[in-house]
C-alpha positions in Angstrom: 121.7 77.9 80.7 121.6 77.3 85.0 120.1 80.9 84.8 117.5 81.2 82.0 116.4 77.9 83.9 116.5 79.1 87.4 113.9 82.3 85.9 111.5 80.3 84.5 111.2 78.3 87.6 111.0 81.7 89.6 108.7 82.9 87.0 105.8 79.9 87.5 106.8 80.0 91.2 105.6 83.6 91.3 102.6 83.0 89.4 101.9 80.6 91.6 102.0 82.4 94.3 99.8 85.5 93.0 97.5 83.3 91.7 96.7 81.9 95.0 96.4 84.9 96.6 94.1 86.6 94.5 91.9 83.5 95.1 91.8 83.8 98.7 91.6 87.4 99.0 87.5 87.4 98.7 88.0 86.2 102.4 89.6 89.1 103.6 87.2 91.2 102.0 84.3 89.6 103.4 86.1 89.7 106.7 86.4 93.8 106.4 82.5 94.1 105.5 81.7 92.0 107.9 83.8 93.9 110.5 81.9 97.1 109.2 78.5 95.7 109.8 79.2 94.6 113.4 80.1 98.5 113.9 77.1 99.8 112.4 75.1 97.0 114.2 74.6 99.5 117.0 73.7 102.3 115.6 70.4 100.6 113.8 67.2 101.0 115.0 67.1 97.0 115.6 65.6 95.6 118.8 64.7 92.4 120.2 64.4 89.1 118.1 65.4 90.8 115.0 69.2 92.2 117.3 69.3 88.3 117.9 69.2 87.4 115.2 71.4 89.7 113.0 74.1 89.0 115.7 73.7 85.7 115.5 73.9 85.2 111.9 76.9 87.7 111.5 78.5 85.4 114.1 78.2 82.2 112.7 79.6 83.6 109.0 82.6 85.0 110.9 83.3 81.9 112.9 82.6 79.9 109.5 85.2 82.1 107.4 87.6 82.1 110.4 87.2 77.8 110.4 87.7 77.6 107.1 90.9 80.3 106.6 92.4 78.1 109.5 91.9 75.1 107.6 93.4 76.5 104.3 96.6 77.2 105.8 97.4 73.8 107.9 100.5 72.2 106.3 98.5 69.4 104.7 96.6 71.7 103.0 98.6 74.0 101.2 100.9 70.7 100.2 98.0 68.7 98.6 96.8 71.8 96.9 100.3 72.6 95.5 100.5 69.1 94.1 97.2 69.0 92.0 98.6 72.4 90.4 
């Protein structure tokens, strides 16, 4: 019995697991695009206010993302979370 009970518990822990990285893989994903864009940033035909601006913006999504993937995986965080589940 120790063993069919010891795989169910791995079982939900896995699932767990999967399911919360499939939720926070969007992230990375906008990360990557976002890494692409900078690189191609150059090679527009952008000048002036409008190079600003798209710089600007791209920063402040990156810095956001970056806050809030730091924030996700603090301690506290990932404890409370794994309680209300």
């Amino acid at each position: 019995m120790p063993d069919s009970a010891s795989s169910v518990y791995i079982e939900r822990y896995g699932r767990v697991i999967v399911r919360n990285q499939l939720r926070l893989m969007w992230r990375q994903w906008v990360n990557a695009v976002l890494g692409l864009w900078v690189l191609a940033i150059p090679f527009t035909s952008l000048v002036g206010g409008a190079l600003v601006w798209t710089l600007a913006i791209t920063g402040i999504v990156i810095a956001v993302l970056g806050v809030w993937g730091a924030l996700e995986n603090m301690p506290e965080v990932r404890e409370r979370r794994l309680q209300h589940q």
